[in-house]
Legacy VTK file of the C-alpha trace (Angstrom):
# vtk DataFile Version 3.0
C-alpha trace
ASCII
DATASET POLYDATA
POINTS 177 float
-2.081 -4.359 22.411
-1.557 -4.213 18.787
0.249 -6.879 16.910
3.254 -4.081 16.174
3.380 -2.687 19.369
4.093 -5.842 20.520
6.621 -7.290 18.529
9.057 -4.295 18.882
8.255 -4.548 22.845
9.470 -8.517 22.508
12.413 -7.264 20.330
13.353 -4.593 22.969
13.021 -7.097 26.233
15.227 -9.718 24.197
17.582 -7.301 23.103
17.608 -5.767 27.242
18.154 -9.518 28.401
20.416 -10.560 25.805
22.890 -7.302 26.549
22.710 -7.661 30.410
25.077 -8.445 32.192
27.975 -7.739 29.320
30.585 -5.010 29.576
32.120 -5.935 25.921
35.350 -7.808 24.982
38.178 -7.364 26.657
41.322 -6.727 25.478
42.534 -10.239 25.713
39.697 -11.261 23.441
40.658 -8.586 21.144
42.316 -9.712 17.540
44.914 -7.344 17.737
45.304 -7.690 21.476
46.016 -4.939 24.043
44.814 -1.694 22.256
46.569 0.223 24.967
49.654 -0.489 23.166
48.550 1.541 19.819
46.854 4.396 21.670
50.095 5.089 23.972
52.436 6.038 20.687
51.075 8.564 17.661
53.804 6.925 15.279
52.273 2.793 16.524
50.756 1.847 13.343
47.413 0.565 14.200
46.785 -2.962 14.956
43.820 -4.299 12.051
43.844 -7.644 12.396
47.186 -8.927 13.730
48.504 -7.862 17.494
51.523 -5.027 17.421
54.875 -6.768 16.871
57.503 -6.483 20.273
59.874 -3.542 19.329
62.762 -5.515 18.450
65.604 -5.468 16.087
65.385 -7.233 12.491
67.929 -8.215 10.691
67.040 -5.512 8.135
66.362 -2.544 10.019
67.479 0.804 8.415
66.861 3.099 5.789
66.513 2.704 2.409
65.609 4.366 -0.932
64.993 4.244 -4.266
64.276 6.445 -7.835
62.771 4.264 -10.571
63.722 5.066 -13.816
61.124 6.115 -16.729
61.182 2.168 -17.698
60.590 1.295 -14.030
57.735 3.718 -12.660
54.174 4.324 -14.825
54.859 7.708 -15.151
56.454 11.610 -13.119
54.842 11.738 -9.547
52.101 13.675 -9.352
50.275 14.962 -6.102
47.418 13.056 -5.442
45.378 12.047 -2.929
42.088 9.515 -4.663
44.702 7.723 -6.988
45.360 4.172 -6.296
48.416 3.160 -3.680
51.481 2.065 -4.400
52.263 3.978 -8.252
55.354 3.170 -9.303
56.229 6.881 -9.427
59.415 8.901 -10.494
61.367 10.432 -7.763
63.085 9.431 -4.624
60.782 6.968 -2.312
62.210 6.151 1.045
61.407 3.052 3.339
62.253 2.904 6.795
61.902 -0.186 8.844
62.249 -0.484 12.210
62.023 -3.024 14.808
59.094 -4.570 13.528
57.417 -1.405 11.966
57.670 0.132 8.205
57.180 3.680 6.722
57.042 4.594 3.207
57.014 7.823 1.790
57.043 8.540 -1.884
57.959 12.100 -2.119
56.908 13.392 -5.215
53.510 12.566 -5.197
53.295 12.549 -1.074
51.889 8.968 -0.683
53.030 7.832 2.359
51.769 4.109 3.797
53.238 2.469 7.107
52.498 -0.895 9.068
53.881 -3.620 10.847
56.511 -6.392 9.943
57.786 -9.714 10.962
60.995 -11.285 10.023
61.070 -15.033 9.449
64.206 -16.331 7.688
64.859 -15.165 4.538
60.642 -13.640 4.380
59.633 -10.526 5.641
55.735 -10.681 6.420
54.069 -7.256 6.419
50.884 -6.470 7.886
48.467 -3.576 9.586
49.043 -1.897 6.374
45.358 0.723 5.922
45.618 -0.084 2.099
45.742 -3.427 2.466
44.260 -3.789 6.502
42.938 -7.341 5.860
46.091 -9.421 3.905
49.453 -10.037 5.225
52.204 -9.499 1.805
55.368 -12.064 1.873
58.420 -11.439 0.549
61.680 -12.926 0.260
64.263 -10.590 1.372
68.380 -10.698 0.441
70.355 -7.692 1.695
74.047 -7.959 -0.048
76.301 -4.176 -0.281
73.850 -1.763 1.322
70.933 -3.230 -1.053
67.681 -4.541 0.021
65.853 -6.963 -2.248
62.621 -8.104 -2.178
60.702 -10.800 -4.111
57.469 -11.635 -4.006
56.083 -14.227 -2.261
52.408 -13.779 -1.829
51.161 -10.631 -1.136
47.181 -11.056 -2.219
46.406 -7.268 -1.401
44.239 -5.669 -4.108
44.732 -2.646 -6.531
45.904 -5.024 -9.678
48.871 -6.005 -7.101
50.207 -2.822 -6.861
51.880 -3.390 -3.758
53.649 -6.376 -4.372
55.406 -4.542 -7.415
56.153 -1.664 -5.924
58.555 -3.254 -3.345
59.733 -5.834 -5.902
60.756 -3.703 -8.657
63.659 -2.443 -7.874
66.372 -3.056 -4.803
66.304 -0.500 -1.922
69.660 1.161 -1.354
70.799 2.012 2.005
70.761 5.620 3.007
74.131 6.426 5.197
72.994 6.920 8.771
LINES 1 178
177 0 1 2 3 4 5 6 7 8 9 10 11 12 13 14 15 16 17 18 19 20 21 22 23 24 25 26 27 28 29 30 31 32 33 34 35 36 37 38 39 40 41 42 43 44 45 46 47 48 49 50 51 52 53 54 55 56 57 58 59 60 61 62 63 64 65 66 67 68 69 70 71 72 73 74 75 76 77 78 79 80 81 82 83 84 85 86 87 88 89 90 91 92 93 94 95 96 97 98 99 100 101 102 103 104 105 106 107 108 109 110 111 112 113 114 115 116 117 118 119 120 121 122 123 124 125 126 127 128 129 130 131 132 133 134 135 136 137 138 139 140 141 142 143 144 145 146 147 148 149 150 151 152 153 154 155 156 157 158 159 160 161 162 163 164 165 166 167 168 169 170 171 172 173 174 175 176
């Protein structure tokens, strides 16, 4: 047998051996636990690293929203779909957040981002965001007259922090249910 031949015949035996036997991880071992849970509901933001929140009241559940002003936002809202997340844009931008889950939309421009959230305190934690799938963003939260603050804790997710100005810039007002 030739020298090749037999090294990728060692490789595929090892490979056969090392495999037998193993059906994969099981949900339990997964990091963001039972994927059942995301597959079951369309609107479930998906689980990237940290396991899906119970659906459970917060303390600031409801709807809020916002217009920056031309000293607030980098510029008018313009459609676009390869421009970085997060653009402090003109127009009205609403955030929903409920029972453990978020959803912006910016309308103008039609960016839209969603995840999961924890509230601890006077912090909000979010997470399971798709821009930033891999960081958790911390904020300290005050709601006072149908306005939602936040101030940045640590929220390490990239784009030049994008994210962690966006939410911080202005309060949130709360949209009459």
């Amino acid at each position: 047998m030739r020298p090749l031949a037999a090294i990728v015949l060692a490789v595929a035996l090892l490979t056969t051996a090392c495999s037998a036997g193993r059906a994969g991880p099981s949900p339990a071992a997964s990091p963001t636990g039972d994927p059942e849970l995301w597959r079951r509901d369309a609107d479930e933001p998906y689980p990237f690293t940290t396991p899906i929140p119970p659906l459970t009241d917060t303390p600031i559940d409801g709807t809020y929203e916002r217009s920056l002003t031309p000293t607030q936002s980098t510029g008018p809202a313009i459609p676009c779909r390869r421009c970085a997340p997060y653009r402090r844009d003109r127009g009205l931008a609403v955030l929903e957040l409920r029972a453990g889950r978020f959803l912006l939309v910016q309308e103008a421009s039609a960016f839209r981002a969603g995840g999961h959230y924890l509230v601890e305190g006077d912090r909000v934690v979010l997470f399971n965001d798709p821009t930033c799938s891999d960081v958790r963003g911390v904020y300290r939260w005050s709601l006072s007259a149908g306005q939602l603050s936040l101030e940045v804790v640590d929220d390490p997710c990239a784009y030049d922090d994008l994210r962690a100005r966006y939410f911080s810039i202005a309060p949130w007002e709360s949209r009459a249910a």
